[in-house]
C-alpha positions as CSV (number, residue, x, y, z in Angstrom):
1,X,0.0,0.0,0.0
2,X,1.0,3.7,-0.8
3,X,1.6,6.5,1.4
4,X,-1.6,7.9,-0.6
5,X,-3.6,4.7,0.2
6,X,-2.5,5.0,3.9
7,X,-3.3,8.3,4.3
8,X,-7.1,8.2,2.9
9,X,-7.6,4.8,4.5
10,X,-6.7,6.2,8.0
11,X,-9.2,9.5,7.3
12,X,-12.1,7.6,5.7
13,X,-13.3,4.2,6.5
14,X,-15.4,3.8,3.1
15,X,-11.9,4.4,1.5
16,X,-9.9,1.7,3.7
17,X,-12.7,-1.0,2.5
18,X,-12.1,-0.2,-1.3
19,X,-8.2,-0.1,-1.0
20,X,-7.8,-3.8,-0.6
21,X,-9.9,-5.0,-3.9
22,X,-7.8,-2.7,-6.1
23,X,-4.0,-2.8,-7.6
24,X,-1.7,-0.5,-5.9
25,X,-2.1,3.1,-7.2
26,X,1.1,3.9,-9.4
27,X,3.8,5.8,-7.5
28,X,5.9,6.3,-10.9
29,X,4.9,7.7,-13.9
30,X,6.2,8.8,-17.5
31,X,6.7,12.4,-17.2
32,X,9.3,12.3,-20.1
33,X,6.5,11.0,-22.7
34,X,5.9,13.5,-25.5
35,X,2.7,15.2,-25.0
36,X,2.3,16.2,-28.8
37,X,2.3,11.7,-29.1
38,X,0.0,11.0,-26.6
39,X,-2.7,13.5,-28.4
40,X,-2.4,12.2,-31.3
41,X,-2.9,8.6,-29.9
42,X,-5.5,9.9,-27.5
43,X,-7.1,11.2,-31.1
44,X,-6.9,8.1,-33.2
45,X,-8.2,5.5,-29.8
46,X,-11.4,7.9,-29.4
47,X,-14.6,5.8,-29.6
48,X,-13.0,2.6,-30.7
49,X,-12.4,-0.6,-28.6
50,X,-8.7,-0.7,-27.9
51,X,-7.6,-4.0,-30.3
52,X,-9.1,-1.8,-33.3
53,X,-7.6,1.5,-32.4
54,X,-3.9,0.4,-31.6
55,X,-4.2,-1.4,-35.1
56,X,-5.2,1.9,-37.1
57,X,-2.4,3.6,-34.9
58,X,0.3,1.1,-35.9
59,X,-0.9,1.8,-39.2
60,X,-0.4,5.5,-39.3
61,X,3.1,5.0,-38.0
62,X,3.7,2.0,-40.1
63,X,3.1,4.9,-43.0
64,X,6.3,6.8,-41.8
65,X,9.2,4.1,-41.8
66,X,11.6,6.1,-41.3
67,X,11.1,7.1,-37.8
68,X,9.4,5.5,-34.8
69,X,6.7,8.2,-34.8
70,X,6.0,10.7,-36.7
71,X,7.0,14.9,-36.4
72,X,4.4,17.6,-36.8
73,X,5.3,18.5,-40.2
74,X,4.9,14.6,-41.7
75,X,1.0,14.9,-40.2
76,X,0.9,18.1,-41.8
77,X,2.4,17.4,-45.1
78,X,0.2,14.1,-45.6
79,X,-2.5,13.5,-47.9
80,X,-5.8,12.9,-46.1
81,X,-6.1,10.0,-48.6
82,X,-2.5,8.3,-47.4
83,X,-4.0,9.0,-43.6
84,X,-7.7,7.4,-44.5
85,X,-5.7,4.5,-46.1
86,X,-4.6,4.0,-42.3
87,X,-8.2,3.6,-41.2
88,X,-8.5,7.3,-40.0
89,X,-11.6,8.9,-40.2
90,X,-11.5,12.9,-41.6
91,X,-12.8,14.0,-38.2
92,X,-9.9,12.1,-36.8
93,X,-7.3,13.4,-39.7
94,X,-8.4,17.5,-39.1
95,X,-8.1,16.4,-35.3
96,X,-4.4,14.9,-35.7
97,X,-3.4,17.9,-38.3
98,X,-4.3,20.7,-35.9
99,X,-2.8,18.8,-33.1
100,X,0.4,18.7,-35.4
101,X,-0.1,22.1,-36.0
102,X,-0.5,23.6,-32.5
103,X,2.6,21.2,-31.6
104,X,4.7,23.6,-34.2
105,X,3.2,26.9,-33.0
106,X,4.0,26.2,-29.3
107,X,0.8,26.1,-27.9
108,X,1.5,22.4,-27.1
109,X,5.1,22.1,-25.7
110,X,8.1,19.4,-25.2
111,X,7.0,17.4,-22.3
112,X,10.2,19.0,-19.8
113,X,8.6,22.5,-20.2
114,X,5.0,21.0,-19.9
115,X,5.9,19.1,-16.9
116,X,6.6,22.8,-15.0
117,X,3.1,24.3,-15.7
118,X,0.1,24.2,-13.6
119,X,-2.4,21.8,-14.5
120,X,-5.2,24.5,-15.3
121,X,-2.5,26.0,-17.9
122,X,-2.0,22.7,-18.9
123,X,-5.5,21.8,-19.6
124,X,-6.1,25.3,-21.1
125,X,-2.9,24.9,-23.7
126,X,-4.0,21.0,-24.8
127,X,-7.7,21.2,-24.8
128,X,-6.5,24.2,-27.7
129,X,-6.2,21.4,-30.1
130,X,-9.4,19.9,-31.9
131,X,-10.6,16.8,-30.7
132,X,-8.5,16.7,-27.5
133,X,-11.2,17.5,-24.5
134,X,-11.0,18.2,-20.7
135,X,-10.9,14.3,-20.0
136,X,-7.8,13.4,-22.2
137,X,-6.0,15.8,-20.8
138,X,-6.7,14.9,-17.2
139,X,-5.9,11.2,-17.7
140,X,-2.6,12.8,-19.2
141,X,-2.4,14.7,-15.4
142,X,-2.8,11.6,-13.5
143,X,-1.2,8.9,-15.7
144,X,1.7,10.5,-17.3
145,X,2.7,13.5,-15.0
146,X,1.4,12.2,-12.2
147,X,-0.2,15.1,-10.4
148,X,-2.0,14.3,-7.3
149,X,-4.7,17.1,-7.7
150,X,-7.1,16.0,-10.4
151,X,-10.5,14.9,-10.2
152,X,-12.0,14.1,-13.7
153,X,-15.8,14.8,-12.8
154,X,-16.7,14.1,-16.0
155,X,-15.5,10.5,-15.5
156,X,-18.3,8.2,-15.6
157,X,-16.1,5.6,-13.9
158,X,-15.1,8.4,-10.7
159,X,-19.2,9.4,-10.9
160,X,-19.8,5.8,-10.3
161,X,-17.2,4.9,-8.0
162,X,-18.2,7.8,-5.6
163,X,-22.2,6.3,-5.7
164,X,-21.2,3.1,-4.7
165,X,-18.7,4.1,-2.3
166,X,-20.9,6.3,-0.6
167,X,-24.0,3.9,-0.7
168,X,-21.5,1.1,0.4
169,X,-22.1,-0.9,-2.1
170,X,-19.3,-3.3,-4.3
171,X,-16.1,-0.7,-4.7
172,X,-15.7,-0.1,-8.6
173,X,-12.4,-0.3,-9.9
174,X,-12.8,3.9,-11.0
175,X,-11.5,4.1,-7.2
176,X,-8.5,2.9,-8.0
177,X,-6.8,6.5,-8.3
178,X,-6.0,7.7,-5.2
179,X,-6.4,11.5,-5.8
180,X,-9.9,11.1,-7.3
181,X,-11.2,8.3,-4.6
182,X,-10.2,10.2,-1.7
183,X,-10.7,13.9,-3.0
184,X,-14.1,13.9,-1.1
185,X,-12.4,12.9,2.2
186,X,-9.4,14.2,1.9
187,X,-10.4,17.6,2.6
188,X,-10.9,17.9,6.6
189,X,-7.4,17.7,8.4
190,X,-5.8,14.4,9.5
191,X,-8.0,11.9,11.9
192,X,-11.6,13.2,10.4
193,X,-13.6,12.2,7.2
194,X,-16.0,14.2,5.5
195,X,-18.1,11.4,3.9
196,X,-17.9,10.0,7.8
197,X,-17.5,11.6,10.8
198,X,-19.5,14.9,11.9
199,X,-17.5,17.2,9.8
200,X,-19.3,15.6,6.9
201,X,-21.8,18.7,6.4
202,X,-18.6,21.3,5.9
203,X,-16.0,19.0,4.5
204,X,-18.7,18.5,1.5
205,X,-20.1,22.0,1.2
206,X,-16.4,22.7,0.7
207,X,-15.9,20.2,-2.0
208,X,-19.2,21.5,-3.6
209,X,-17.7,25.0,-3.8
210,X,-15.1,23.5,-6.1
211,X,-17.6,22.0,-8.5
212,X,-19.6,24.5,-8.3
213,X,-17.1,26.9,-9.4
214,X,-15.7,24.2,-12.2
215,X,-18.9,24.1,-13.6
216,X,-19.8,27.5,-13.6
217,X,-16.4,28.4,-15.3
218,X,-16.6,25.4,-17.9
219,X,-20.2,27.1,-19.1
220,X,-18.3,30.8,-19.0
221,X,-20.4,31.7,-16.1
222,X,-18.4,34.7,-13.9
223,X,-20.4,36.3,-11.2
224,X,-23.8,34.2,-10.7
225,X,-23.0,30.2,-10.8
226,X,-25.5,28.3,-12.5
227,X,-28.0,26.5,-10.0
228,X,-26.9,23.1,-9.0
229,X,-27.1,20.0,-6.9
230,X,-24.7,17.9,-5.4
231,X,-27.0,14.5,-4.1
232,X,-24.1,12.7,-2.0
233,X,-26.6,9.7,-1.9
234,X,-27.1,7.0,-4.5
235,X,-27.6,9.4,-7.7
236,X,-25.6,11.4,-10.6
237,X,-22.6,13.2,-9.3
238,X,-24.0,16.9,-10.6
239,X,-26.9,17.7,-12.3
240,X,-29.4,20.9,-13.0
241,X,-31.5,21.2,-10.8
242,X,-35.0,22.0,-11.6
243,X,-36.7,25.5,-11.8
């Protein structure tokens, strides 16, 4: 077990009954790993099981023999028809061009210089690129760079792990990752849960606050946040609420 999966067990007791039925959370991660490469195989895997994508991906590099992957300016350069001989869809080929493209302006840097940002600037810079969204990037966060403060709430897999958790039903294997499992109890000090003890009530209006203010800034809401509720029993993790 991790110092991350002590910690959160010792604070929340729903967390220390999931722990066990899960692999460890990783501890070391590919911070090195070109950003501009996983985008573009982020890009090609989108809505396809992962046997069919990682065949249309070896494909596209199998088209550039040369190299083991390849630059900006070969995505650029290529015909769409040597790319749709690859299996690549044209939503998929504009998505992997301005990729390539924003790769060669800057906007999406070497992976040393990425590694130093912030993860909102982060987010802001890659979600810049066509068919790279909010999600990709945060798996990119927790997977690759390994930053500890990321909670994908547009996860199905976290909404559902947090239901079941907090119903105490079967844990989910969406718990797995520390930072998003334990975010919800992690926020009172050391010794107290908020999804257990009697802090509950401000440990979750605090955590609330932050969706709350995600959301309203996703929908380009400043001032008045848009009206929403936050059931923390069995139920969707945010939705509208009525009126």
């Amino acid at each position: 077990m991790g110092e991350a999966e002590e910690h959160l067990s010792k604070v929340c007791k729903r967390f220390a009954r999931v722990v066990p039925n899960h692999e460890p959370y990783p501890t070391t991660f590919e911070k090195k790993k070109d950003p501009y490469r996983s985008l573009v195989r982020s890009v090609v895997y989108q809505q396809l099981s992962g046997k069919a994508a990682g065949t249309i991906h070896g494909r596209m590099i199998a088209l550039f023999p040369d190299k083991d992957h390849p630059d900006p300016e070969d995505l650029i350069e290529a015909s769409p028809e040597l790319l749709r001989s690859a299996g690549l869809s044209r939503q998929k080929i504009a998505a992997i061009k301005d990729v390539a493209q924003k790769r060669i302006d800057g906007v999406i840097p070497e992976a040393r210089k990425l590694s130093r940002m912030p993860n909102e600037e982060i987010i802001e810079r890659l979600t810049a690129a066509r068919g790279v969204g909010r999600w990709t990037v945060e798996m990119y966060l927790m997977f690759t760079l390994g930053r500890p403060d990321v909670l994908p709430i547009d996860d199905l897999g976290v909404r559902k792990g947090a239901k079941n958790s907090t119903a105490a039903s079967s844990p989910q294997r969406p718990w797995a990752p520390t930072a998003n499992a334990g975010r919800p109890c992690a926020a009172p000090p050391p010794g107290t849960c908020g999804a257990c003890s009697t802090r509950r009530r401000r440990s979750r209006a605090r955590f609330d606050s932050v969706i709350l203010d995600r959301a309203a800034a996703r929908a380009g809401i400043q001032g008045n946040k848009p009206r929403f509720t936050i059931p923390w029993i069995p139920g969707s993790w945010l939705r509208q609420a009525p009126g």
